[in-house]
C-alpha positions as CSV (number, residue, x, y, z in Angstrom):
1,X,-41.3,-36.7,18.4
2,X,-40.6,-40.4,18.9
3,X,-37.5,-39.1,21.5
4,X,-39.3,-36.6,23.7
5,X,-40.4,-37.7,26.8
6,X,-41.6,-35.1,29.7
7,X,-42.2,-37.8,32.2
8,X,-38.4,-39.0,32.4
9,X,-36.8,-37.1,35.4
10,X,-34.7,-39.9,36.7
11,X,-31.2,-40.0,34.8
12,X,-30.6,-44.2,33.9
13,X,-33.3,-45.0,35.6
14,X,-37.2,-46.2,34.8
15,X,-39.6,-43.7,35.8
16,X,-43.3,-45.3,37.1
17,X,-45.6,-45.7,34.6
18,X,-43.8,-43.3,32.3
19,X,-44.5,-45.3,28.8
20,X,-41.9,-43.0,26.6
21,X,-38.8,-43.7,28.8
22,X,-36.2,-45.5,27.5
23,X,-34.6,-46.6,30.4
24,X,-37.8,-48.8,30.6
25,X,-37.3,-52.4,29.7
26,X,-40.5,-54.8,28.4
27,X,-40.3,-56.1,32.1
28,X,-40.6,-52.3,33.9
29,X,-44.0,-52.0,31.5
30,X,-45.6,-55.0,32.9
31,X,-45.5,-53.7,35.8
32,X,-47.2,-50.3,34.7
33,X,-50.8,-49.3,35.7
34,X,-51.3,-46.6,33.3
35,X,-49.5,-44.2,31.4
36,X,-49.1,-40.8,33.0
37,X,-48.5,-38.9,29.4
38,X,-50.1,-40.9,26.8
39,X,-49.5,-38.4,23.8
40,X,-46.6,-36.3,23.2
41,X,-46.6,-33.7,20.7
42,X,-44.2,-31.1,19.4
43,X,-45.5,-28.0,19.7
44,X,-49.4,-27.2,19.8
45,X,-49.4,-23.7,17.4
46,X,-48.2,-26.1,14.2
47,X,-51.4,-26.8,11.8
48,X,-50.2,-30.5,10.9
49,X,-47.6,-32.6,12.9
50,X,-46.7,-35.8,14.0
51,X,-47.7,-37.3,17.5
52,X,-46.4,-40.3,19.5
53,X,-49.5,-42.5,20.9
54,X,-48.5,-44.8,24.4
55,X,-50.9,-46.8,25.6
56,X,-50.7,-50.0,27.7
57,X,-52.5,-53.7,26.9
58,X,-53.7,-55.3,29.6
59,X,-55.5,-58.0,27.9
60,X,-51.6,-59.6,27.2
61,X,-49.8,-61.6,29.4
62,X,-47.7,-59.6,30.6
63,X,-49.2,-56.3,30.1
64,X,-46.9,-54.7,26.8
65,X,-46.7,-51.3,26.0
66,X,-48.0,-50.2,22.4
67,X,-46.5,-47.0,20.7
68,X,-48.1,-45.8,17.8
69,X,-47.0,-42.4,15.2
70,X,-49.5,-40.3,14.0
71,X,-50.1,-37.0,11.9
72,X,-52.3,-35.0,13.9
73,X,-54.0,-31.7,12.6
74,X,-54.6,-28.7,14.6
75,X,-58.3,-27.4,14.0
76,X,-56.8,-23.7,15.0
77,X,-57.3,-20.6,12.2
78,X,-54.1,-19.1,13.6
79,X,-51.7,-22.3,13.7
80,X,-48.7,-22.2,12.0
81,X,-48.2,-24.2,8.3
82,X,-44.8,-23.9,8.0
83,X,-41.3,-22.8,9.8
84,X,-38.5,-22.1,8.6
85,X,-36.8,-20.8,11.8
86,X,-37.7,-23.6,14.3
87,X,-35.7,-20.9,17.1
88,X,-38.5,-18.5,16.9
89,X,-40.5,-20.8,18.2
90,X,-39.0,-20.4,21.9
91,X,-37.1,-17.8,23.5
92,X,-33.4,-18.7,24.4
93,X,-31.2,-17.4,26.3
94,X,-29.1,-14.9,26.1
95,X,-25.3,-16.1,26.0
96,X,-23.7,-13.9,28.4
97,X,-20.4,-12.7,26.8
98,X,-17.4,-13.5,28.8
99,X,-13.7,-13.4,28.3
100,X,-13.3,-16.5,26.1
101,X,-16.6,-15.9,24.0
102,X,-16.1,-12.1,23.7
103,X,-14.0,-12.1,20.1
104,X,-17.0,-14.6,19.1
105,X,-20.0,-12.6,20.0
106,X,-18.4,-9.9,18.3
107,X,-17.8,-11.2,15.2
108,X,-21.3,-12.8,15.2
109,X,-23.3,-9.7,16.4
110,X,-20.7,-6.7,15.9
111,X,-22.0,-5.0,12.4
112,X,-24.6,-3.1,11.8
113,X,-27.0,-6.3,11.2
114,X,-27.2,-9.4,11.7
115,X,-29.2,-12.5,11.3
116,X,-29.3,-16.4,12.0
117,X,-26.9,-18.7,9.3
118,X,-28.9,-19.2,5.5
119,X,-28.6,-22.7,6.6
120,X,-30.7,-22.7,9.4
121,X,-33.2,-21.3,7.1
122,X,-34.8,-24.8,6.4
123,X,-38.1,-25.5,5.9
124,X,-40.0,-27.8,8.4
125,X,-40.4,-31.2,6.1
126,X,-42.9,-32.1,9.3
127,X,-45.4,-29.4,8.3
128,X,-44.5,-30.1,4.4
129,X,-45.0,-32.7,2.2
130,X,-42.5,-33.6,-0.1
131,X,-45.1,-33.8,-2.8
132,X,-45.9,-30.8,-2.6
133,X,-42.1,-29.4,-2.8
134,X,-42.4,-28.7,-6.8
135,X,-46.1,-26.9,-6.4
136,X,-46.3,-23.0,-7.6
137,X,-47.4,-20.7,-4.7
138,X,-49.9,-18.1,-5.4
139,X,-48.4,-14.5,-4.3
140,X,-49.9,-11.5,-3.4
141,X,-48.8,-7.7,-3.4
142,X,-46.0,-6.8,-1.3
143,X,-45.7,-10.7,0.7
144,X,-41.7,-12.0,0.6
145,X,-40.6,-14.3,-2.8
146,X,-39.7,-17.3,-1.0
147,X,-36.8,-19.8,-2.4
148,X,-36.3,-23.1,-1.3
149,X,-33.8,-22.2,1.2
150,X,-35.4,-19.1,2.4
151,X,-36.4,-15.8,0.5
152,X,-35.0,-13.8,-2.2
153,X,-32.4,-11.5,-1.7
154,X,-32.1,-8.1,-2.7
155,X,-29.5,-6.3,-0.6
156,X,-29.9,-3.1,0.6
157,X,-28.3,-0.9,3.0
158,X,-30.3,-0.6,6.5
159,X,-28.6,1.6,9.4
160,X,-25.3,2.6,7.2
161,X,-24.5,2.2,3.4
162,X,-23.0,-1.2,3.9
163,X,-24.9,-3.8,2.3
164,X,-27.5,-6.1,4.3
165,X,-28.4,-9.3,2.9
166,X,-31.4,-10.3,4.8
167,X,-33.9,-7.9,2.7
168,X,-36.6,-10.0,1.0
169,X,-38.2,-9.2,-2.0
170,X,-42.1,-8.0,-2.4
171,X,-44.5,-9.7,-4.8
172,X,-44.9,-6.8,-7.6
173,X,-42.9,-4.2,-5.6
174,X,-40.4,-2.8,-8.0
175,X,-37.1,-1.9,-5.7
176,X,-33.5,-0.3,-6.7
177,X,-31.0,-0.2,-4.1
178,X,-27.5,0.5,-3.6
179,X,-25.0,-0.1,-1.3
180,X,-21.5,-0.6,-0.4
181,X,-19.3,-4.1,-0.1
182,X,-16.3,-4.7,2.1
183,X,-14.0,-6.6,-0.2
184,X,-10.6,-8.3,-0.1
185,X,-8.4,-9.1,-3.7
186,X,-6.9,-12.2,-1.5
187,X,-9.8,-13.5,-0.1
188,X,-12.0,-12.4,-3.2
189,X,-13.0,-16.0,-4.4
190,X,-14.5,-16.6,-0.6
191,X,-16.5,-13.4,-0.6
192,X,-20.1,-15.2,-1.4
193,X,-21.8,-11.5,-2.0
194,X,-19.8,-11.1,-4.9
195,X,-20.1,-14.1,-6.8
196,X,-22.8,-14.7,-9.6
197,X,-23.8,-18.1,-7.6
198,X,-25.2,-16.6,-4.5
199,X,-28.0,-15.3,-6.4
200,X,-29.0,-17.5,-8.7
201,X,-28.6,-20.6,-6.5
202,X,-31.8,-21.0,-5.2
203,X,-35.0,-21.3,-7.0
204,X,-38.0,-19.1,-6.4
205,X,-40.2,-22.5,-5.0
206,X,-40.7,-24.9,-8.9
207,X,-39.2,-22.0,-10.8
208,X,-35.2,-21.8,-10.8
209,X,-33.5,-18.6,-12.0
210,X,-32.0,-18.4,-15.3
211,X,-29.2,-15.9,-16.3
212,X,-30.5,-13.5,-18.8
213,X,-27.8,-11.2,-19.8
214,X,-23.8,-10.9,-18.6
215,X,-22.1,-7.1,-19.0
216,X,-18.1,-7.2,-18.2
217,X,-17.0,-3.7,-17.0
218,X,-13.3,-2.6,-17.1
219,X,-11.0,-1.0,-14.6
220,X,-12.1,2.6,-16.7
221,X,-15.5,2.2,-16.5
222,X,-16.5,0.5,-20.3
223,X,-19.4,-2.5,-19.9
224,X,-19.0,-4.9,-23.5
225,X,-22.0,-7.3,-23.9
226,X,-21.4,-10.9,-23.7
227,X,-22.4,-13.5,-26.1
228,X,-23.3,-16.7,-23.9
229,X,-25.0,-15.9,-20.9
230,X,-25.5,-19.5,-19.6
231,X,-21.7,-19.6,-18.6
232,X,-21.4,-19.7,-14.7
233,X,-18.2,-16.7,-14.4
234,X,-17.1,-17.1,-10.5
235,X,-14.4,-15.1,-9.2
236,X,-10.9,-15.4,-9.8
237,X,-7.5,-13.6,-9.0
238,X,-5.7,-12.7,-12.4
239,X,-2.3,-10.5,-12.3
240,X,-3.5,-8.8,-9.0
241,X,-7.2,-8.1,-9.8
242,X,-9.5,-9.9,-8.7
243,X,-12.3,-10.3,-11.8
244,X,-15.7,-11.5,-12.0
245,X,-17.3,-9.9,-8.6
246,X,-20.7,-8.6,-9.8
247,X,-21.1,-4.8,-9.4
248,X,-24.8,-5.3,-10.2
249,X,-28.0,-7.8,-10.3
250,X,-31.2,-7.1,-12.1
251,X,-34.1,-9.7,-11.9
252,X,-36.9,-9.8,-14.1
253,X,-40.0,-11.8,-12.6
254,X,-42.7,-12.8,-14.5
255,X,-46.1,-14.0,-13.0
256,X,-49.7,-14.5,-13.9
257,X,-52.8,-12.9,-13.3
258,X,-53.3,-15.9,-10.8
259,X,-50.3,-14.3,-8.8
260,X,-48.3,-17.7,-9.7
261,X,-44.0,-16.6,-10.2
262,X,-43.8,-18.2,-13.7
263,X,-40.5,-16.9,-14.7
264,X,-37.4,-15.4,-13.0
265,X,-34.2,-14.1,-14.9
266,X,-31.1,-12.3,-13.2
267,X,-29.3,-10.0,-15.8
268,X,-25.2,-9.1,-14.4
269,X,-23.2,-6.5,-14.2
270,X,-19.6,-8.1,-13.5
271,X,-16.1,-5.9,-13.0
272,X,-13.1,-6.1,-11.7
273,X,-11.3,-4.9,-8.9
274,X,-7.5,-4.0,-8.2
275,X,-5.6,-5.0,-4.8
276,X,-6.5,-1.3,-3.4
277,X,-9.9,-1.1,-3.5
278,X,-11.1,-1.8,0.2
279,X,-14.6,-1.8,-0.9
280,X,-17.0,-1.7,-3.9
281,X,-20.8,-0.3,-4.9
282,X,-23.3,-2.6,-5.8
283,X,-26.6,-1.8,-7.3
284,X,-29.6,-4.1,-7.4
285,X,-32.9,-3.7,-9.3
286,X,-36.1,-6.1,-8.9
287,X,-38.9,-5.8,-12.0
288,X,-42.8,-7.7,-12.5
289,X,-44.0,-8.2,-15.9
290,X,-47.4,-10.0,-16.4
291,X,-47.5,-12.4,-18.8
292,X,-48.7,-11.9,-22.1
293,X,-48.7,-7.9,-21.4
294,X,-46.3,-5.6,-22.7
295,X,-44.5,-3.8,-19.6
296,X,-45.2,0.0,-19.9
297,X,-44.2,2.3,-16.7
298,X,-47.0,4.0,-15.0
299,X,-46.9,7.2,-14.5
300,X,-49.5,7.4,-11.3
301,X,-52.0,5.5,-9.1
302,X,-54.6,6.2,-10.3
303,X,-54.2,10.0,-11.3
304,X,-50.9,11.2,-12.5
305,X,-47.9,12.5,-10.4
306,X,-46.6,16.0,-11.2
307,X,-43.1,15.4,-13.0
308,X,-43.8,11.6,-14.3
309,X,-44.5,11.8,-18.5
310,X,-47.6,11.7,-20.4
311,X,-49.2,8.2,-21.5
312,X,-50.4,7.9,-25.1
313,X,-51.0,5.7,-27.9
314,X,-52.9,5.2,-31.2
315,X,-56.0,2.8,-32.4
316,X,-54.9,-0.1,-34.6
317,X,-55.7,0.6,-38.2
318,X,-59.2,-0.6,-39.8
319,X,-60.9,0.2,-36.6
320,X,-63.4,3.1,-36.3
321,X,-63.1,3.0,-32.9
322,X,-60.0,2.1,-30.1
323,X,-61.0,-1.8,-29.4
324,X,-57.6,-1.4,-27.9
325,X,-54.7,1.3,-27.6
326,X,-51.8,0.5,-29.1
327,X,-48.6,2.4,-27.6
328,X,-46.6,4.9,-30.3
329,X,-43.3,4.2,-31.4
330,X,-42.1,6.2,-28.6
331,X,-40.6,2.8,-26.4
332,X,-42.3,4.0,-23.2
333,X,-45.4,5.2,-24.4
334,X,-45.4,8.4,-24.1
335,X,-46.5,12.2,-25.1
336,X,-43.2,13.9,-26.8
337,X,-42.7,17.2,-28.3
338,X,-39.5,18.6,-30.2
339,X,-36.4,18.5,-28.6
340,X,-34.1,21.7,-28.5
341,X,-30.3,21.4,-29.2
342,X,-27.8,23.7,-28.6
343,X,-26.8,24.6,-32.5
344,X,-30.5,25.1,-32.8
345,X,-31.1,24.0,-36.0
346,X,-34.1,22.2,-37.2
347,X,-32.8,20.0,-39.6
348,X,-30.3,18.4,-37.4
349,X,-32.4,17.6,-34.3
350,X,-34.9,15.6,-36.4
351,X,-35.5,12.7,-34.5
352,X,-34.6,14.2,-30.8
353,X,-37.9,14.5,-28.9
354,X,-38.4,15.2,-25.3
355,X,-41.1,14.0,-23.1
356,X,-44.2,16.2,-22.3
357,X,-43.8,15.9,-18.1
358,X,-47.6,15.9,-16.2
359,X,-47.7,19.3,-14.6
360,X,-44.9,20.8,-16.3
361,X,-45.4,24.1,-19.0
362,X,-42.6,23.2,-21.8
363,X,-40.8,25.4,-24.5
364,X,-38.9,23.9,-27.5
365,X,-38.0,25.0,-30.8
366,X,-35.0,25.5,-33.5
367,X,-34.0,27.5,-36.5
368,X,-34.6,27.0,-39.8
369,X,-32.9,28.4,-42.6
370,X,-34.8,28.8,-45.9
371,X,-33.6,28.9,-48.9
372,X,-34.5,29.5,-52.6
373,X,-33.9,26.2,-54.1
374,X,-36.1,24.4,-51.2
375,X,-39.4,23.0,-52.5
376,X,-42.7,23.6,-50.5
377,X,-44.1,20.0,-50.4
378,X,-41.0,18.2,-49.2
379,X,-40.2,20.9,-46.3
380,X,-43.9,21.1,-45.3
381,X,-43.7,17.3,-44.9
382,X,-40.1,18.0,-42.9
383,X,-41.7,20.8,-40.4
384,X,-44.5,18.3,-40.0
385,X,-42.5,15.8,-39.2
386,X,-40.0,17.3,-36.7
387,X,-43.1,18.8,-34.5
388,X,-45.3,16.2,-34.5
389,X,-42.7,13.0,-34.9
390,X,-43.4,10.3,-37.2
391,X,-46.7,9.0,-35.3
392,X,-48.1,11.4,-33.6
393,X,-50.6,9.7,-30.9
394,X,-54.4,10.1,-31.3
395,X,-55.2,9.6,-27.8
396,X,-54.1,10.2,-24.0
397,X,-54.9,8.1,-20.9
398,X,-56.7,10.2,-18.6
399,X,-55.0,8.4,-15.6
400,X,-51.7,7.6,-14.9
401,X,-52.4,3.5,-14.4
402,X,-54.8,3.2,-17.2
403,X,-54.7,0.3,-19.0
404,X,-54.5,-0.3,-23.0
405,X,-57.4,-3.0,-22.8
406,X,-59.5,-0.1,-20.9
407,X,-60.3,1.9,-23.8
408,X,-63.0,4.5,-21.9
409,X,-59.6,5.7,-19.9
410,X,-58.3,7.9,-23.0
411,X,-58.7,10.7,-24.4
412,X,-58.5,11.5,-27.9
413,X,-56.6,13.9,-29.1
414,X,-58.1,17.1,-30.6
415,X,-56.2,18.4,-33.4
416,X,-56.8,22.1,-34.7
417,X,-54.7,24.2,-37.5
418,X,-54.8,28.2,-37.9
419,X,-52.8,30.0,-39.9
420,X,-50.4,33.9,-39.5
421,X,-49.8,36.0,-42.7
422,X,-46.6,36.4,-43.6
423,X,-45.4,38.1,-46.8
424,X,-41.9,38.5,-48.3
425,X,-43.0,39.1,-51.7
426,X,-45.9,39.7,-53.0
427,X,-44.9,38.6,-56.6
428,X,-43.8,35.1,-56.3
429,X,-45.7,31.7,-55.7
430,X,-46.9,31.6,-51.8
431,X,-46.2,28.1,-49.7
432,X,-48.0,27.2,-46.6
433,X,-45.6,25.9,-44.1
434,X,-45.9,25.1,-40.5
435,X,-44.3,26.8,-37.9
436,X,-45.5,25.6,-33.9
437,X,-47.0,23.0,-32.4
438,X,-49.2,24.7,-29.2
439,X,-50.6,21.4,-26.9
440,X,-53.1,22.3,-24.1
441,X,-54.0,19.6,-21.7
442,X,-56.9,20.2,-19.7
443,X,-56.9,18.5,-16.3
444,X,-59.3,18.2,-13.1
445,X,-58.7,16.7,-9.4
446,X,-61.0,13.6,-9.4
447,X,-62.1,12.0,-6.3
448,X,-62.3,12.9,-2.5
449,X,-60.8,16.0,-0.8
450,X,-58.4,14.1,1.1
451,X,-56.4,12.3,-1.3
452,X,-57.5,14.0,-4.9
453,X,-56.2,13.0,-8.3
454,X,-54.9,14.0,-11.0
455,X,-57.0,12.9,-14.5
456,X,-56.0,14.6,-17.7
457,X,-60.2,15.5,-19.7
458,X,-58.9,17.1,-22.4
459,X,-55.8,17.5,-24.9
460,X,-55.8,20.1,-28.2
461,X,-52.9,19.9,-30.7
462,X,-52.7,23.1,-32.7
463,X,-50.8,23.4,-35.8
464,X,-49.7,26.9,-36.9
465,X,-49.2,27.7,-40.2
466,X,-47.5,30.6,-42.1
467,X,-47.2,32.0,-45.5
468,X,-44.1,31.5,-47.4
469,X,-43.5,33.9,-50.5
470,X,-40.6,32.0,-52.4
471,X,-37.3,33.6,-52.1
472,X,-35.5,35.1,-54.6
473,X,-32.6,33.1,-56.2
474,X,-29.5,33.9,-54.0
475,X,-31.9,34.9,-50.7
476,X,-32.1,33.1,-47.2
477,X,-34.2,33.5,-44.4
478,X,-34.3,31.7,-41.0
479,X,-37.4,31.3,-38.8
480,X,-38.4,30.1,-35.3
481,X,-39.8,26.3,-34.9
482,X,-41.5,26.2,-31.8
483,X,-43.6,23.7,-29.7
484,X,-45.3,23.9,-26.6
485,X,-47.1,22.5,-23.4
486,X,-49.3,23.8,-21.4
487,X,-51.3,22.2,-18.3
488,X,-54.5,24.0,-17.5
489,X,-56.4,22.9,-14.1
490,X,-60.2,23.6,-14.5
491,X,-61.3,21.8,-11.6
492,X,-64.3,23.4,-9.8
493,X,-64.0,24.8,-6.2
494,X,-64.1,22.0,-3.9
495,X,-67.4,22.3,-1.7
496,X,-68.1,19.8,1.4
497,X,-70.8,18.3,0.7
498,X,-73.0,18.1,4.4
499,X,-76.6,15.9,4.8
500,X,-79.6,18.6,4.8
501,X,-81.1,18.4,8.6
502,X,-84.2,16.3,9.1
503,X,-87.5,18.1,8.6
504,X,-90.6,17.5,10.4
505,X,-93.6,17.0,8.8
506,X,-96.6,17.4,10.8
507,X,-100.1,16.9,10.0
508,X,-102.4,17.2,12.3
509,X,-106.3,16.4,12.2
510,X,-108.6,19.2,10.9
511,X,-110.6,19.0,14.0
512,X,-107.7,19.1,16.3
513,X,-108.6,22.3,17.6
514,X,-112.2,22.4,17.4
515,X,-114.3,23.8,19.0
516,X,-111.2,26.7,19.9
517,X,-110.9,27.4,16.4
């Protein structure tokens, strides 16, 4: 600020009463009257900047000229805190191309996209104090991550399937992209967008990003696990293949309920490349955990989407009523049934469950083959076990967001048994055995007409059971295992609801009409 000056017009020479010239000597000021710009600023829309004060004393002999730097603060709602573009702040002009800048504009503004260099990305340290360089910044949903140079990247292809690396990343918006790199086995150690460093270099603001997890994948196509993951791996050409170039980036963010980024980890996916591949395919994935919260996927927002799985858990034990849901074994949280395989029998796809998918009537089952010298007990347990897994959850959230702390959200489960007669021989021992699991889930559309949703009121596990006469030694006989889902909508007709019109009441004297009447 202290070199602007909008009063100096003559080139090496004084300008009248123009105090921020410096072509003017101490002599030239005595002879000023006044100064004809006593403040200059920077530019006006900032909320805090610094201004240069000129002012003249009189009262000294000769007259001097006093200067004076301040921080000014613009009162404005709508100034500007910070810039990190200091261009946008003024239109330029276009460079015209011409024969000798042609190859230059080209290069620069040729490709699909294009944006300004990362290292004009600064931030303005005028609108910033230094101090407050290490503070957290409070985000909310959707605004840009910014890093200390600019704002996280997460590359993702724009007009063709190239890659673009000027898309930022959304507070608590989960993105997956991929796109394609141009790539070069001689020039593969200059290549920034394929080296581990140009995403992890930056911090997000105080927090810096930490490597999580490293995957190597072969030339074929088999990823091996590494050991350390705080080893930096950068390019490098090895017997004509360039190795290291990451294939993939995953970061993890972690934040409060505050909105403050507490965490950030990058997990890697690095390959290698031989001298003819012209280009490769890079995938990158963003994810938001709050802390102290176990990250489950929704499966709607609020109601449930048609295709998306079920949401359930259990109560903790010793409670006689859910103080808090506790997700199943299943690692997602979520309703399964039997699984069927293509052998179809029972005792081998113990273990294989499927999800139950909102919307979506399922059929599963197996054979099973009975013999004489099976016992009742043990292969009632079995059958139990391979329709209803090992924990079978007690309730089901009603919405697709519902949360485990919101315990009026879910639905417990109701579980019914009935039983089919079924006898093989009417002189041996009889064992009950189940045979199906039936699961009706009764659902309604909750809310307006315009945008209804989806919320599950009602779930009914029935067990069927059948009656085993014991075989004789020697005998077999194989019977269907079945499970099923089945979504029922018992939503009432939808009826606009309209405002009855206004009645009148009138009441009128009980003379009004006297003496007529």
């Amino acid at each position: 600020v202290a070199k602007l000056c909008v009063c100096d017009l003559l080139v090496a020479q004084c300008d009248v009463n123009c105090c921020c010239d410096p072509d003017c000597s101490a002599a030239d000021f005595s002879l000023f009257t006044t100064c004809s710009v006593p403040i200059v600023t920077g530019d006006n829309r900032l909320c805090s900047q610094k201004a240069a004060i000129y002012s003249l004393d009189v009262e000294a002999n000769p007259p001097e000229r006093r200067f004076k730097l301040i921080d000014q603060v613009n009162p404005s709602v709508f100034c500007i805190h910070a810039t990190n573009y200091k261009q946008a702040l003024s239109f330029s002009s276009p460079q015209m191309p011409t024969s000798e800048n042609f190859d230059q504009l080209l290069k620069e503004f040729g490709s699909a996209t294009f944006s300004a260099e990362p290292d004009s990305w600064n931030m303005n340290t005028d609108a910033q104090n230094p101090s407050d360089a290490n503070e957290t910044y409070r985000y909310e949903y959707g605004v840009p991550i910014q890093t200390v140079d600019a704002f996280l990247r997460l590359p993702s292809p724009v007009v063709s399937s190239w890659c673009s690396d000027v898309n930022p990343a959304g507070f608590l918006v989960n993105q997956a992209t991929k796109c394609t790199r141009s790539v070069c086995v001689g020039k593969c150690g200059n290549i920034q967008a394929v080296s581990m460093l140009f995403y992890i270099n930056s911090s997000i603001l105080a927090v810096n990003i930490t490597v999580q997890s490293i995957v190597v994948q072969s030339l074929n196509g088999m990823r091996t696990l590494l050991n350390g993951s705080d080893v930096l791996r950068l390019p490098m050409i090895l017997d004509e293949l360039c190795i290291n170039i990451v294939l993939g980036v995953s970061y993890h963010i972690t934040y409060t309920d505050a909105g403050e980024i507490i965490e950030a980890a990058a997990s890697f996916v690095l390959g290698a490349i031989n001298k003819e591949a012209l280009s490769i395919q890079q995938s990158f994935e963003i994810s938001f955990t709050q802390v102290n919260t176990k990250p489950v996927p929704l499966s709607g927002n609020p109601g449930y989407v048609v295709g998306l799985p079920v949401r359930a858990g259990f109560r903790p034990q010793g409670y006689p009523f859910p103080v808090e849901i506790l997700f199943n074994t299943n690692k997602y949280g979520q309703l399964t049934i039997l699984q069927s395989t293509s052998n179809q029998d029972c005792l081998a796809a113990q273990g294989a469950r499927t999800p139950v998918l909102f919307g979506y009537n399922m059929v599963s089952g197996c054979k099973l083959r009975i013999t004489a010298a099976m016992k009742c007990q043990p292969l009632t347990q079995t059958l139990l076990d391979l329709l209803k897994g090992q924990t079978f959850p007690e309730y089901v959230a009603s919405f697709g967001n519902s949360q485990a702390q919101d315990v009026l959200d879910w639905v417990p489960i109701t579980h019914l048994q009935t039983s089919e007669q079924r006898i093989y021989n009417t002189f041996q021992s009889s064992c009950q055995i189940p045979v199906s699991l039936e699961i009706e889930v009764k659902w309604t559309k909750y809310g307006s007409l315009v945008n209804p949703q989806a919320r599950i009121v009602n779930v009914t596990a029935m067990i069927t059971t059948t009656t085993l006469k014991q075989l004789p030694s020697g005998r077999e006989r194989t019977i269907p295992i079945t499970s099923s889902v089945v979504f029922t909508d018992i939503s009432s007709p939808a009826e606009p609801g309209y405002k009855a019109w206004p009645t009148i009441n009138v009441k009128l004297p009980f003379d009004f009409f006297f003496p007529f009447v």
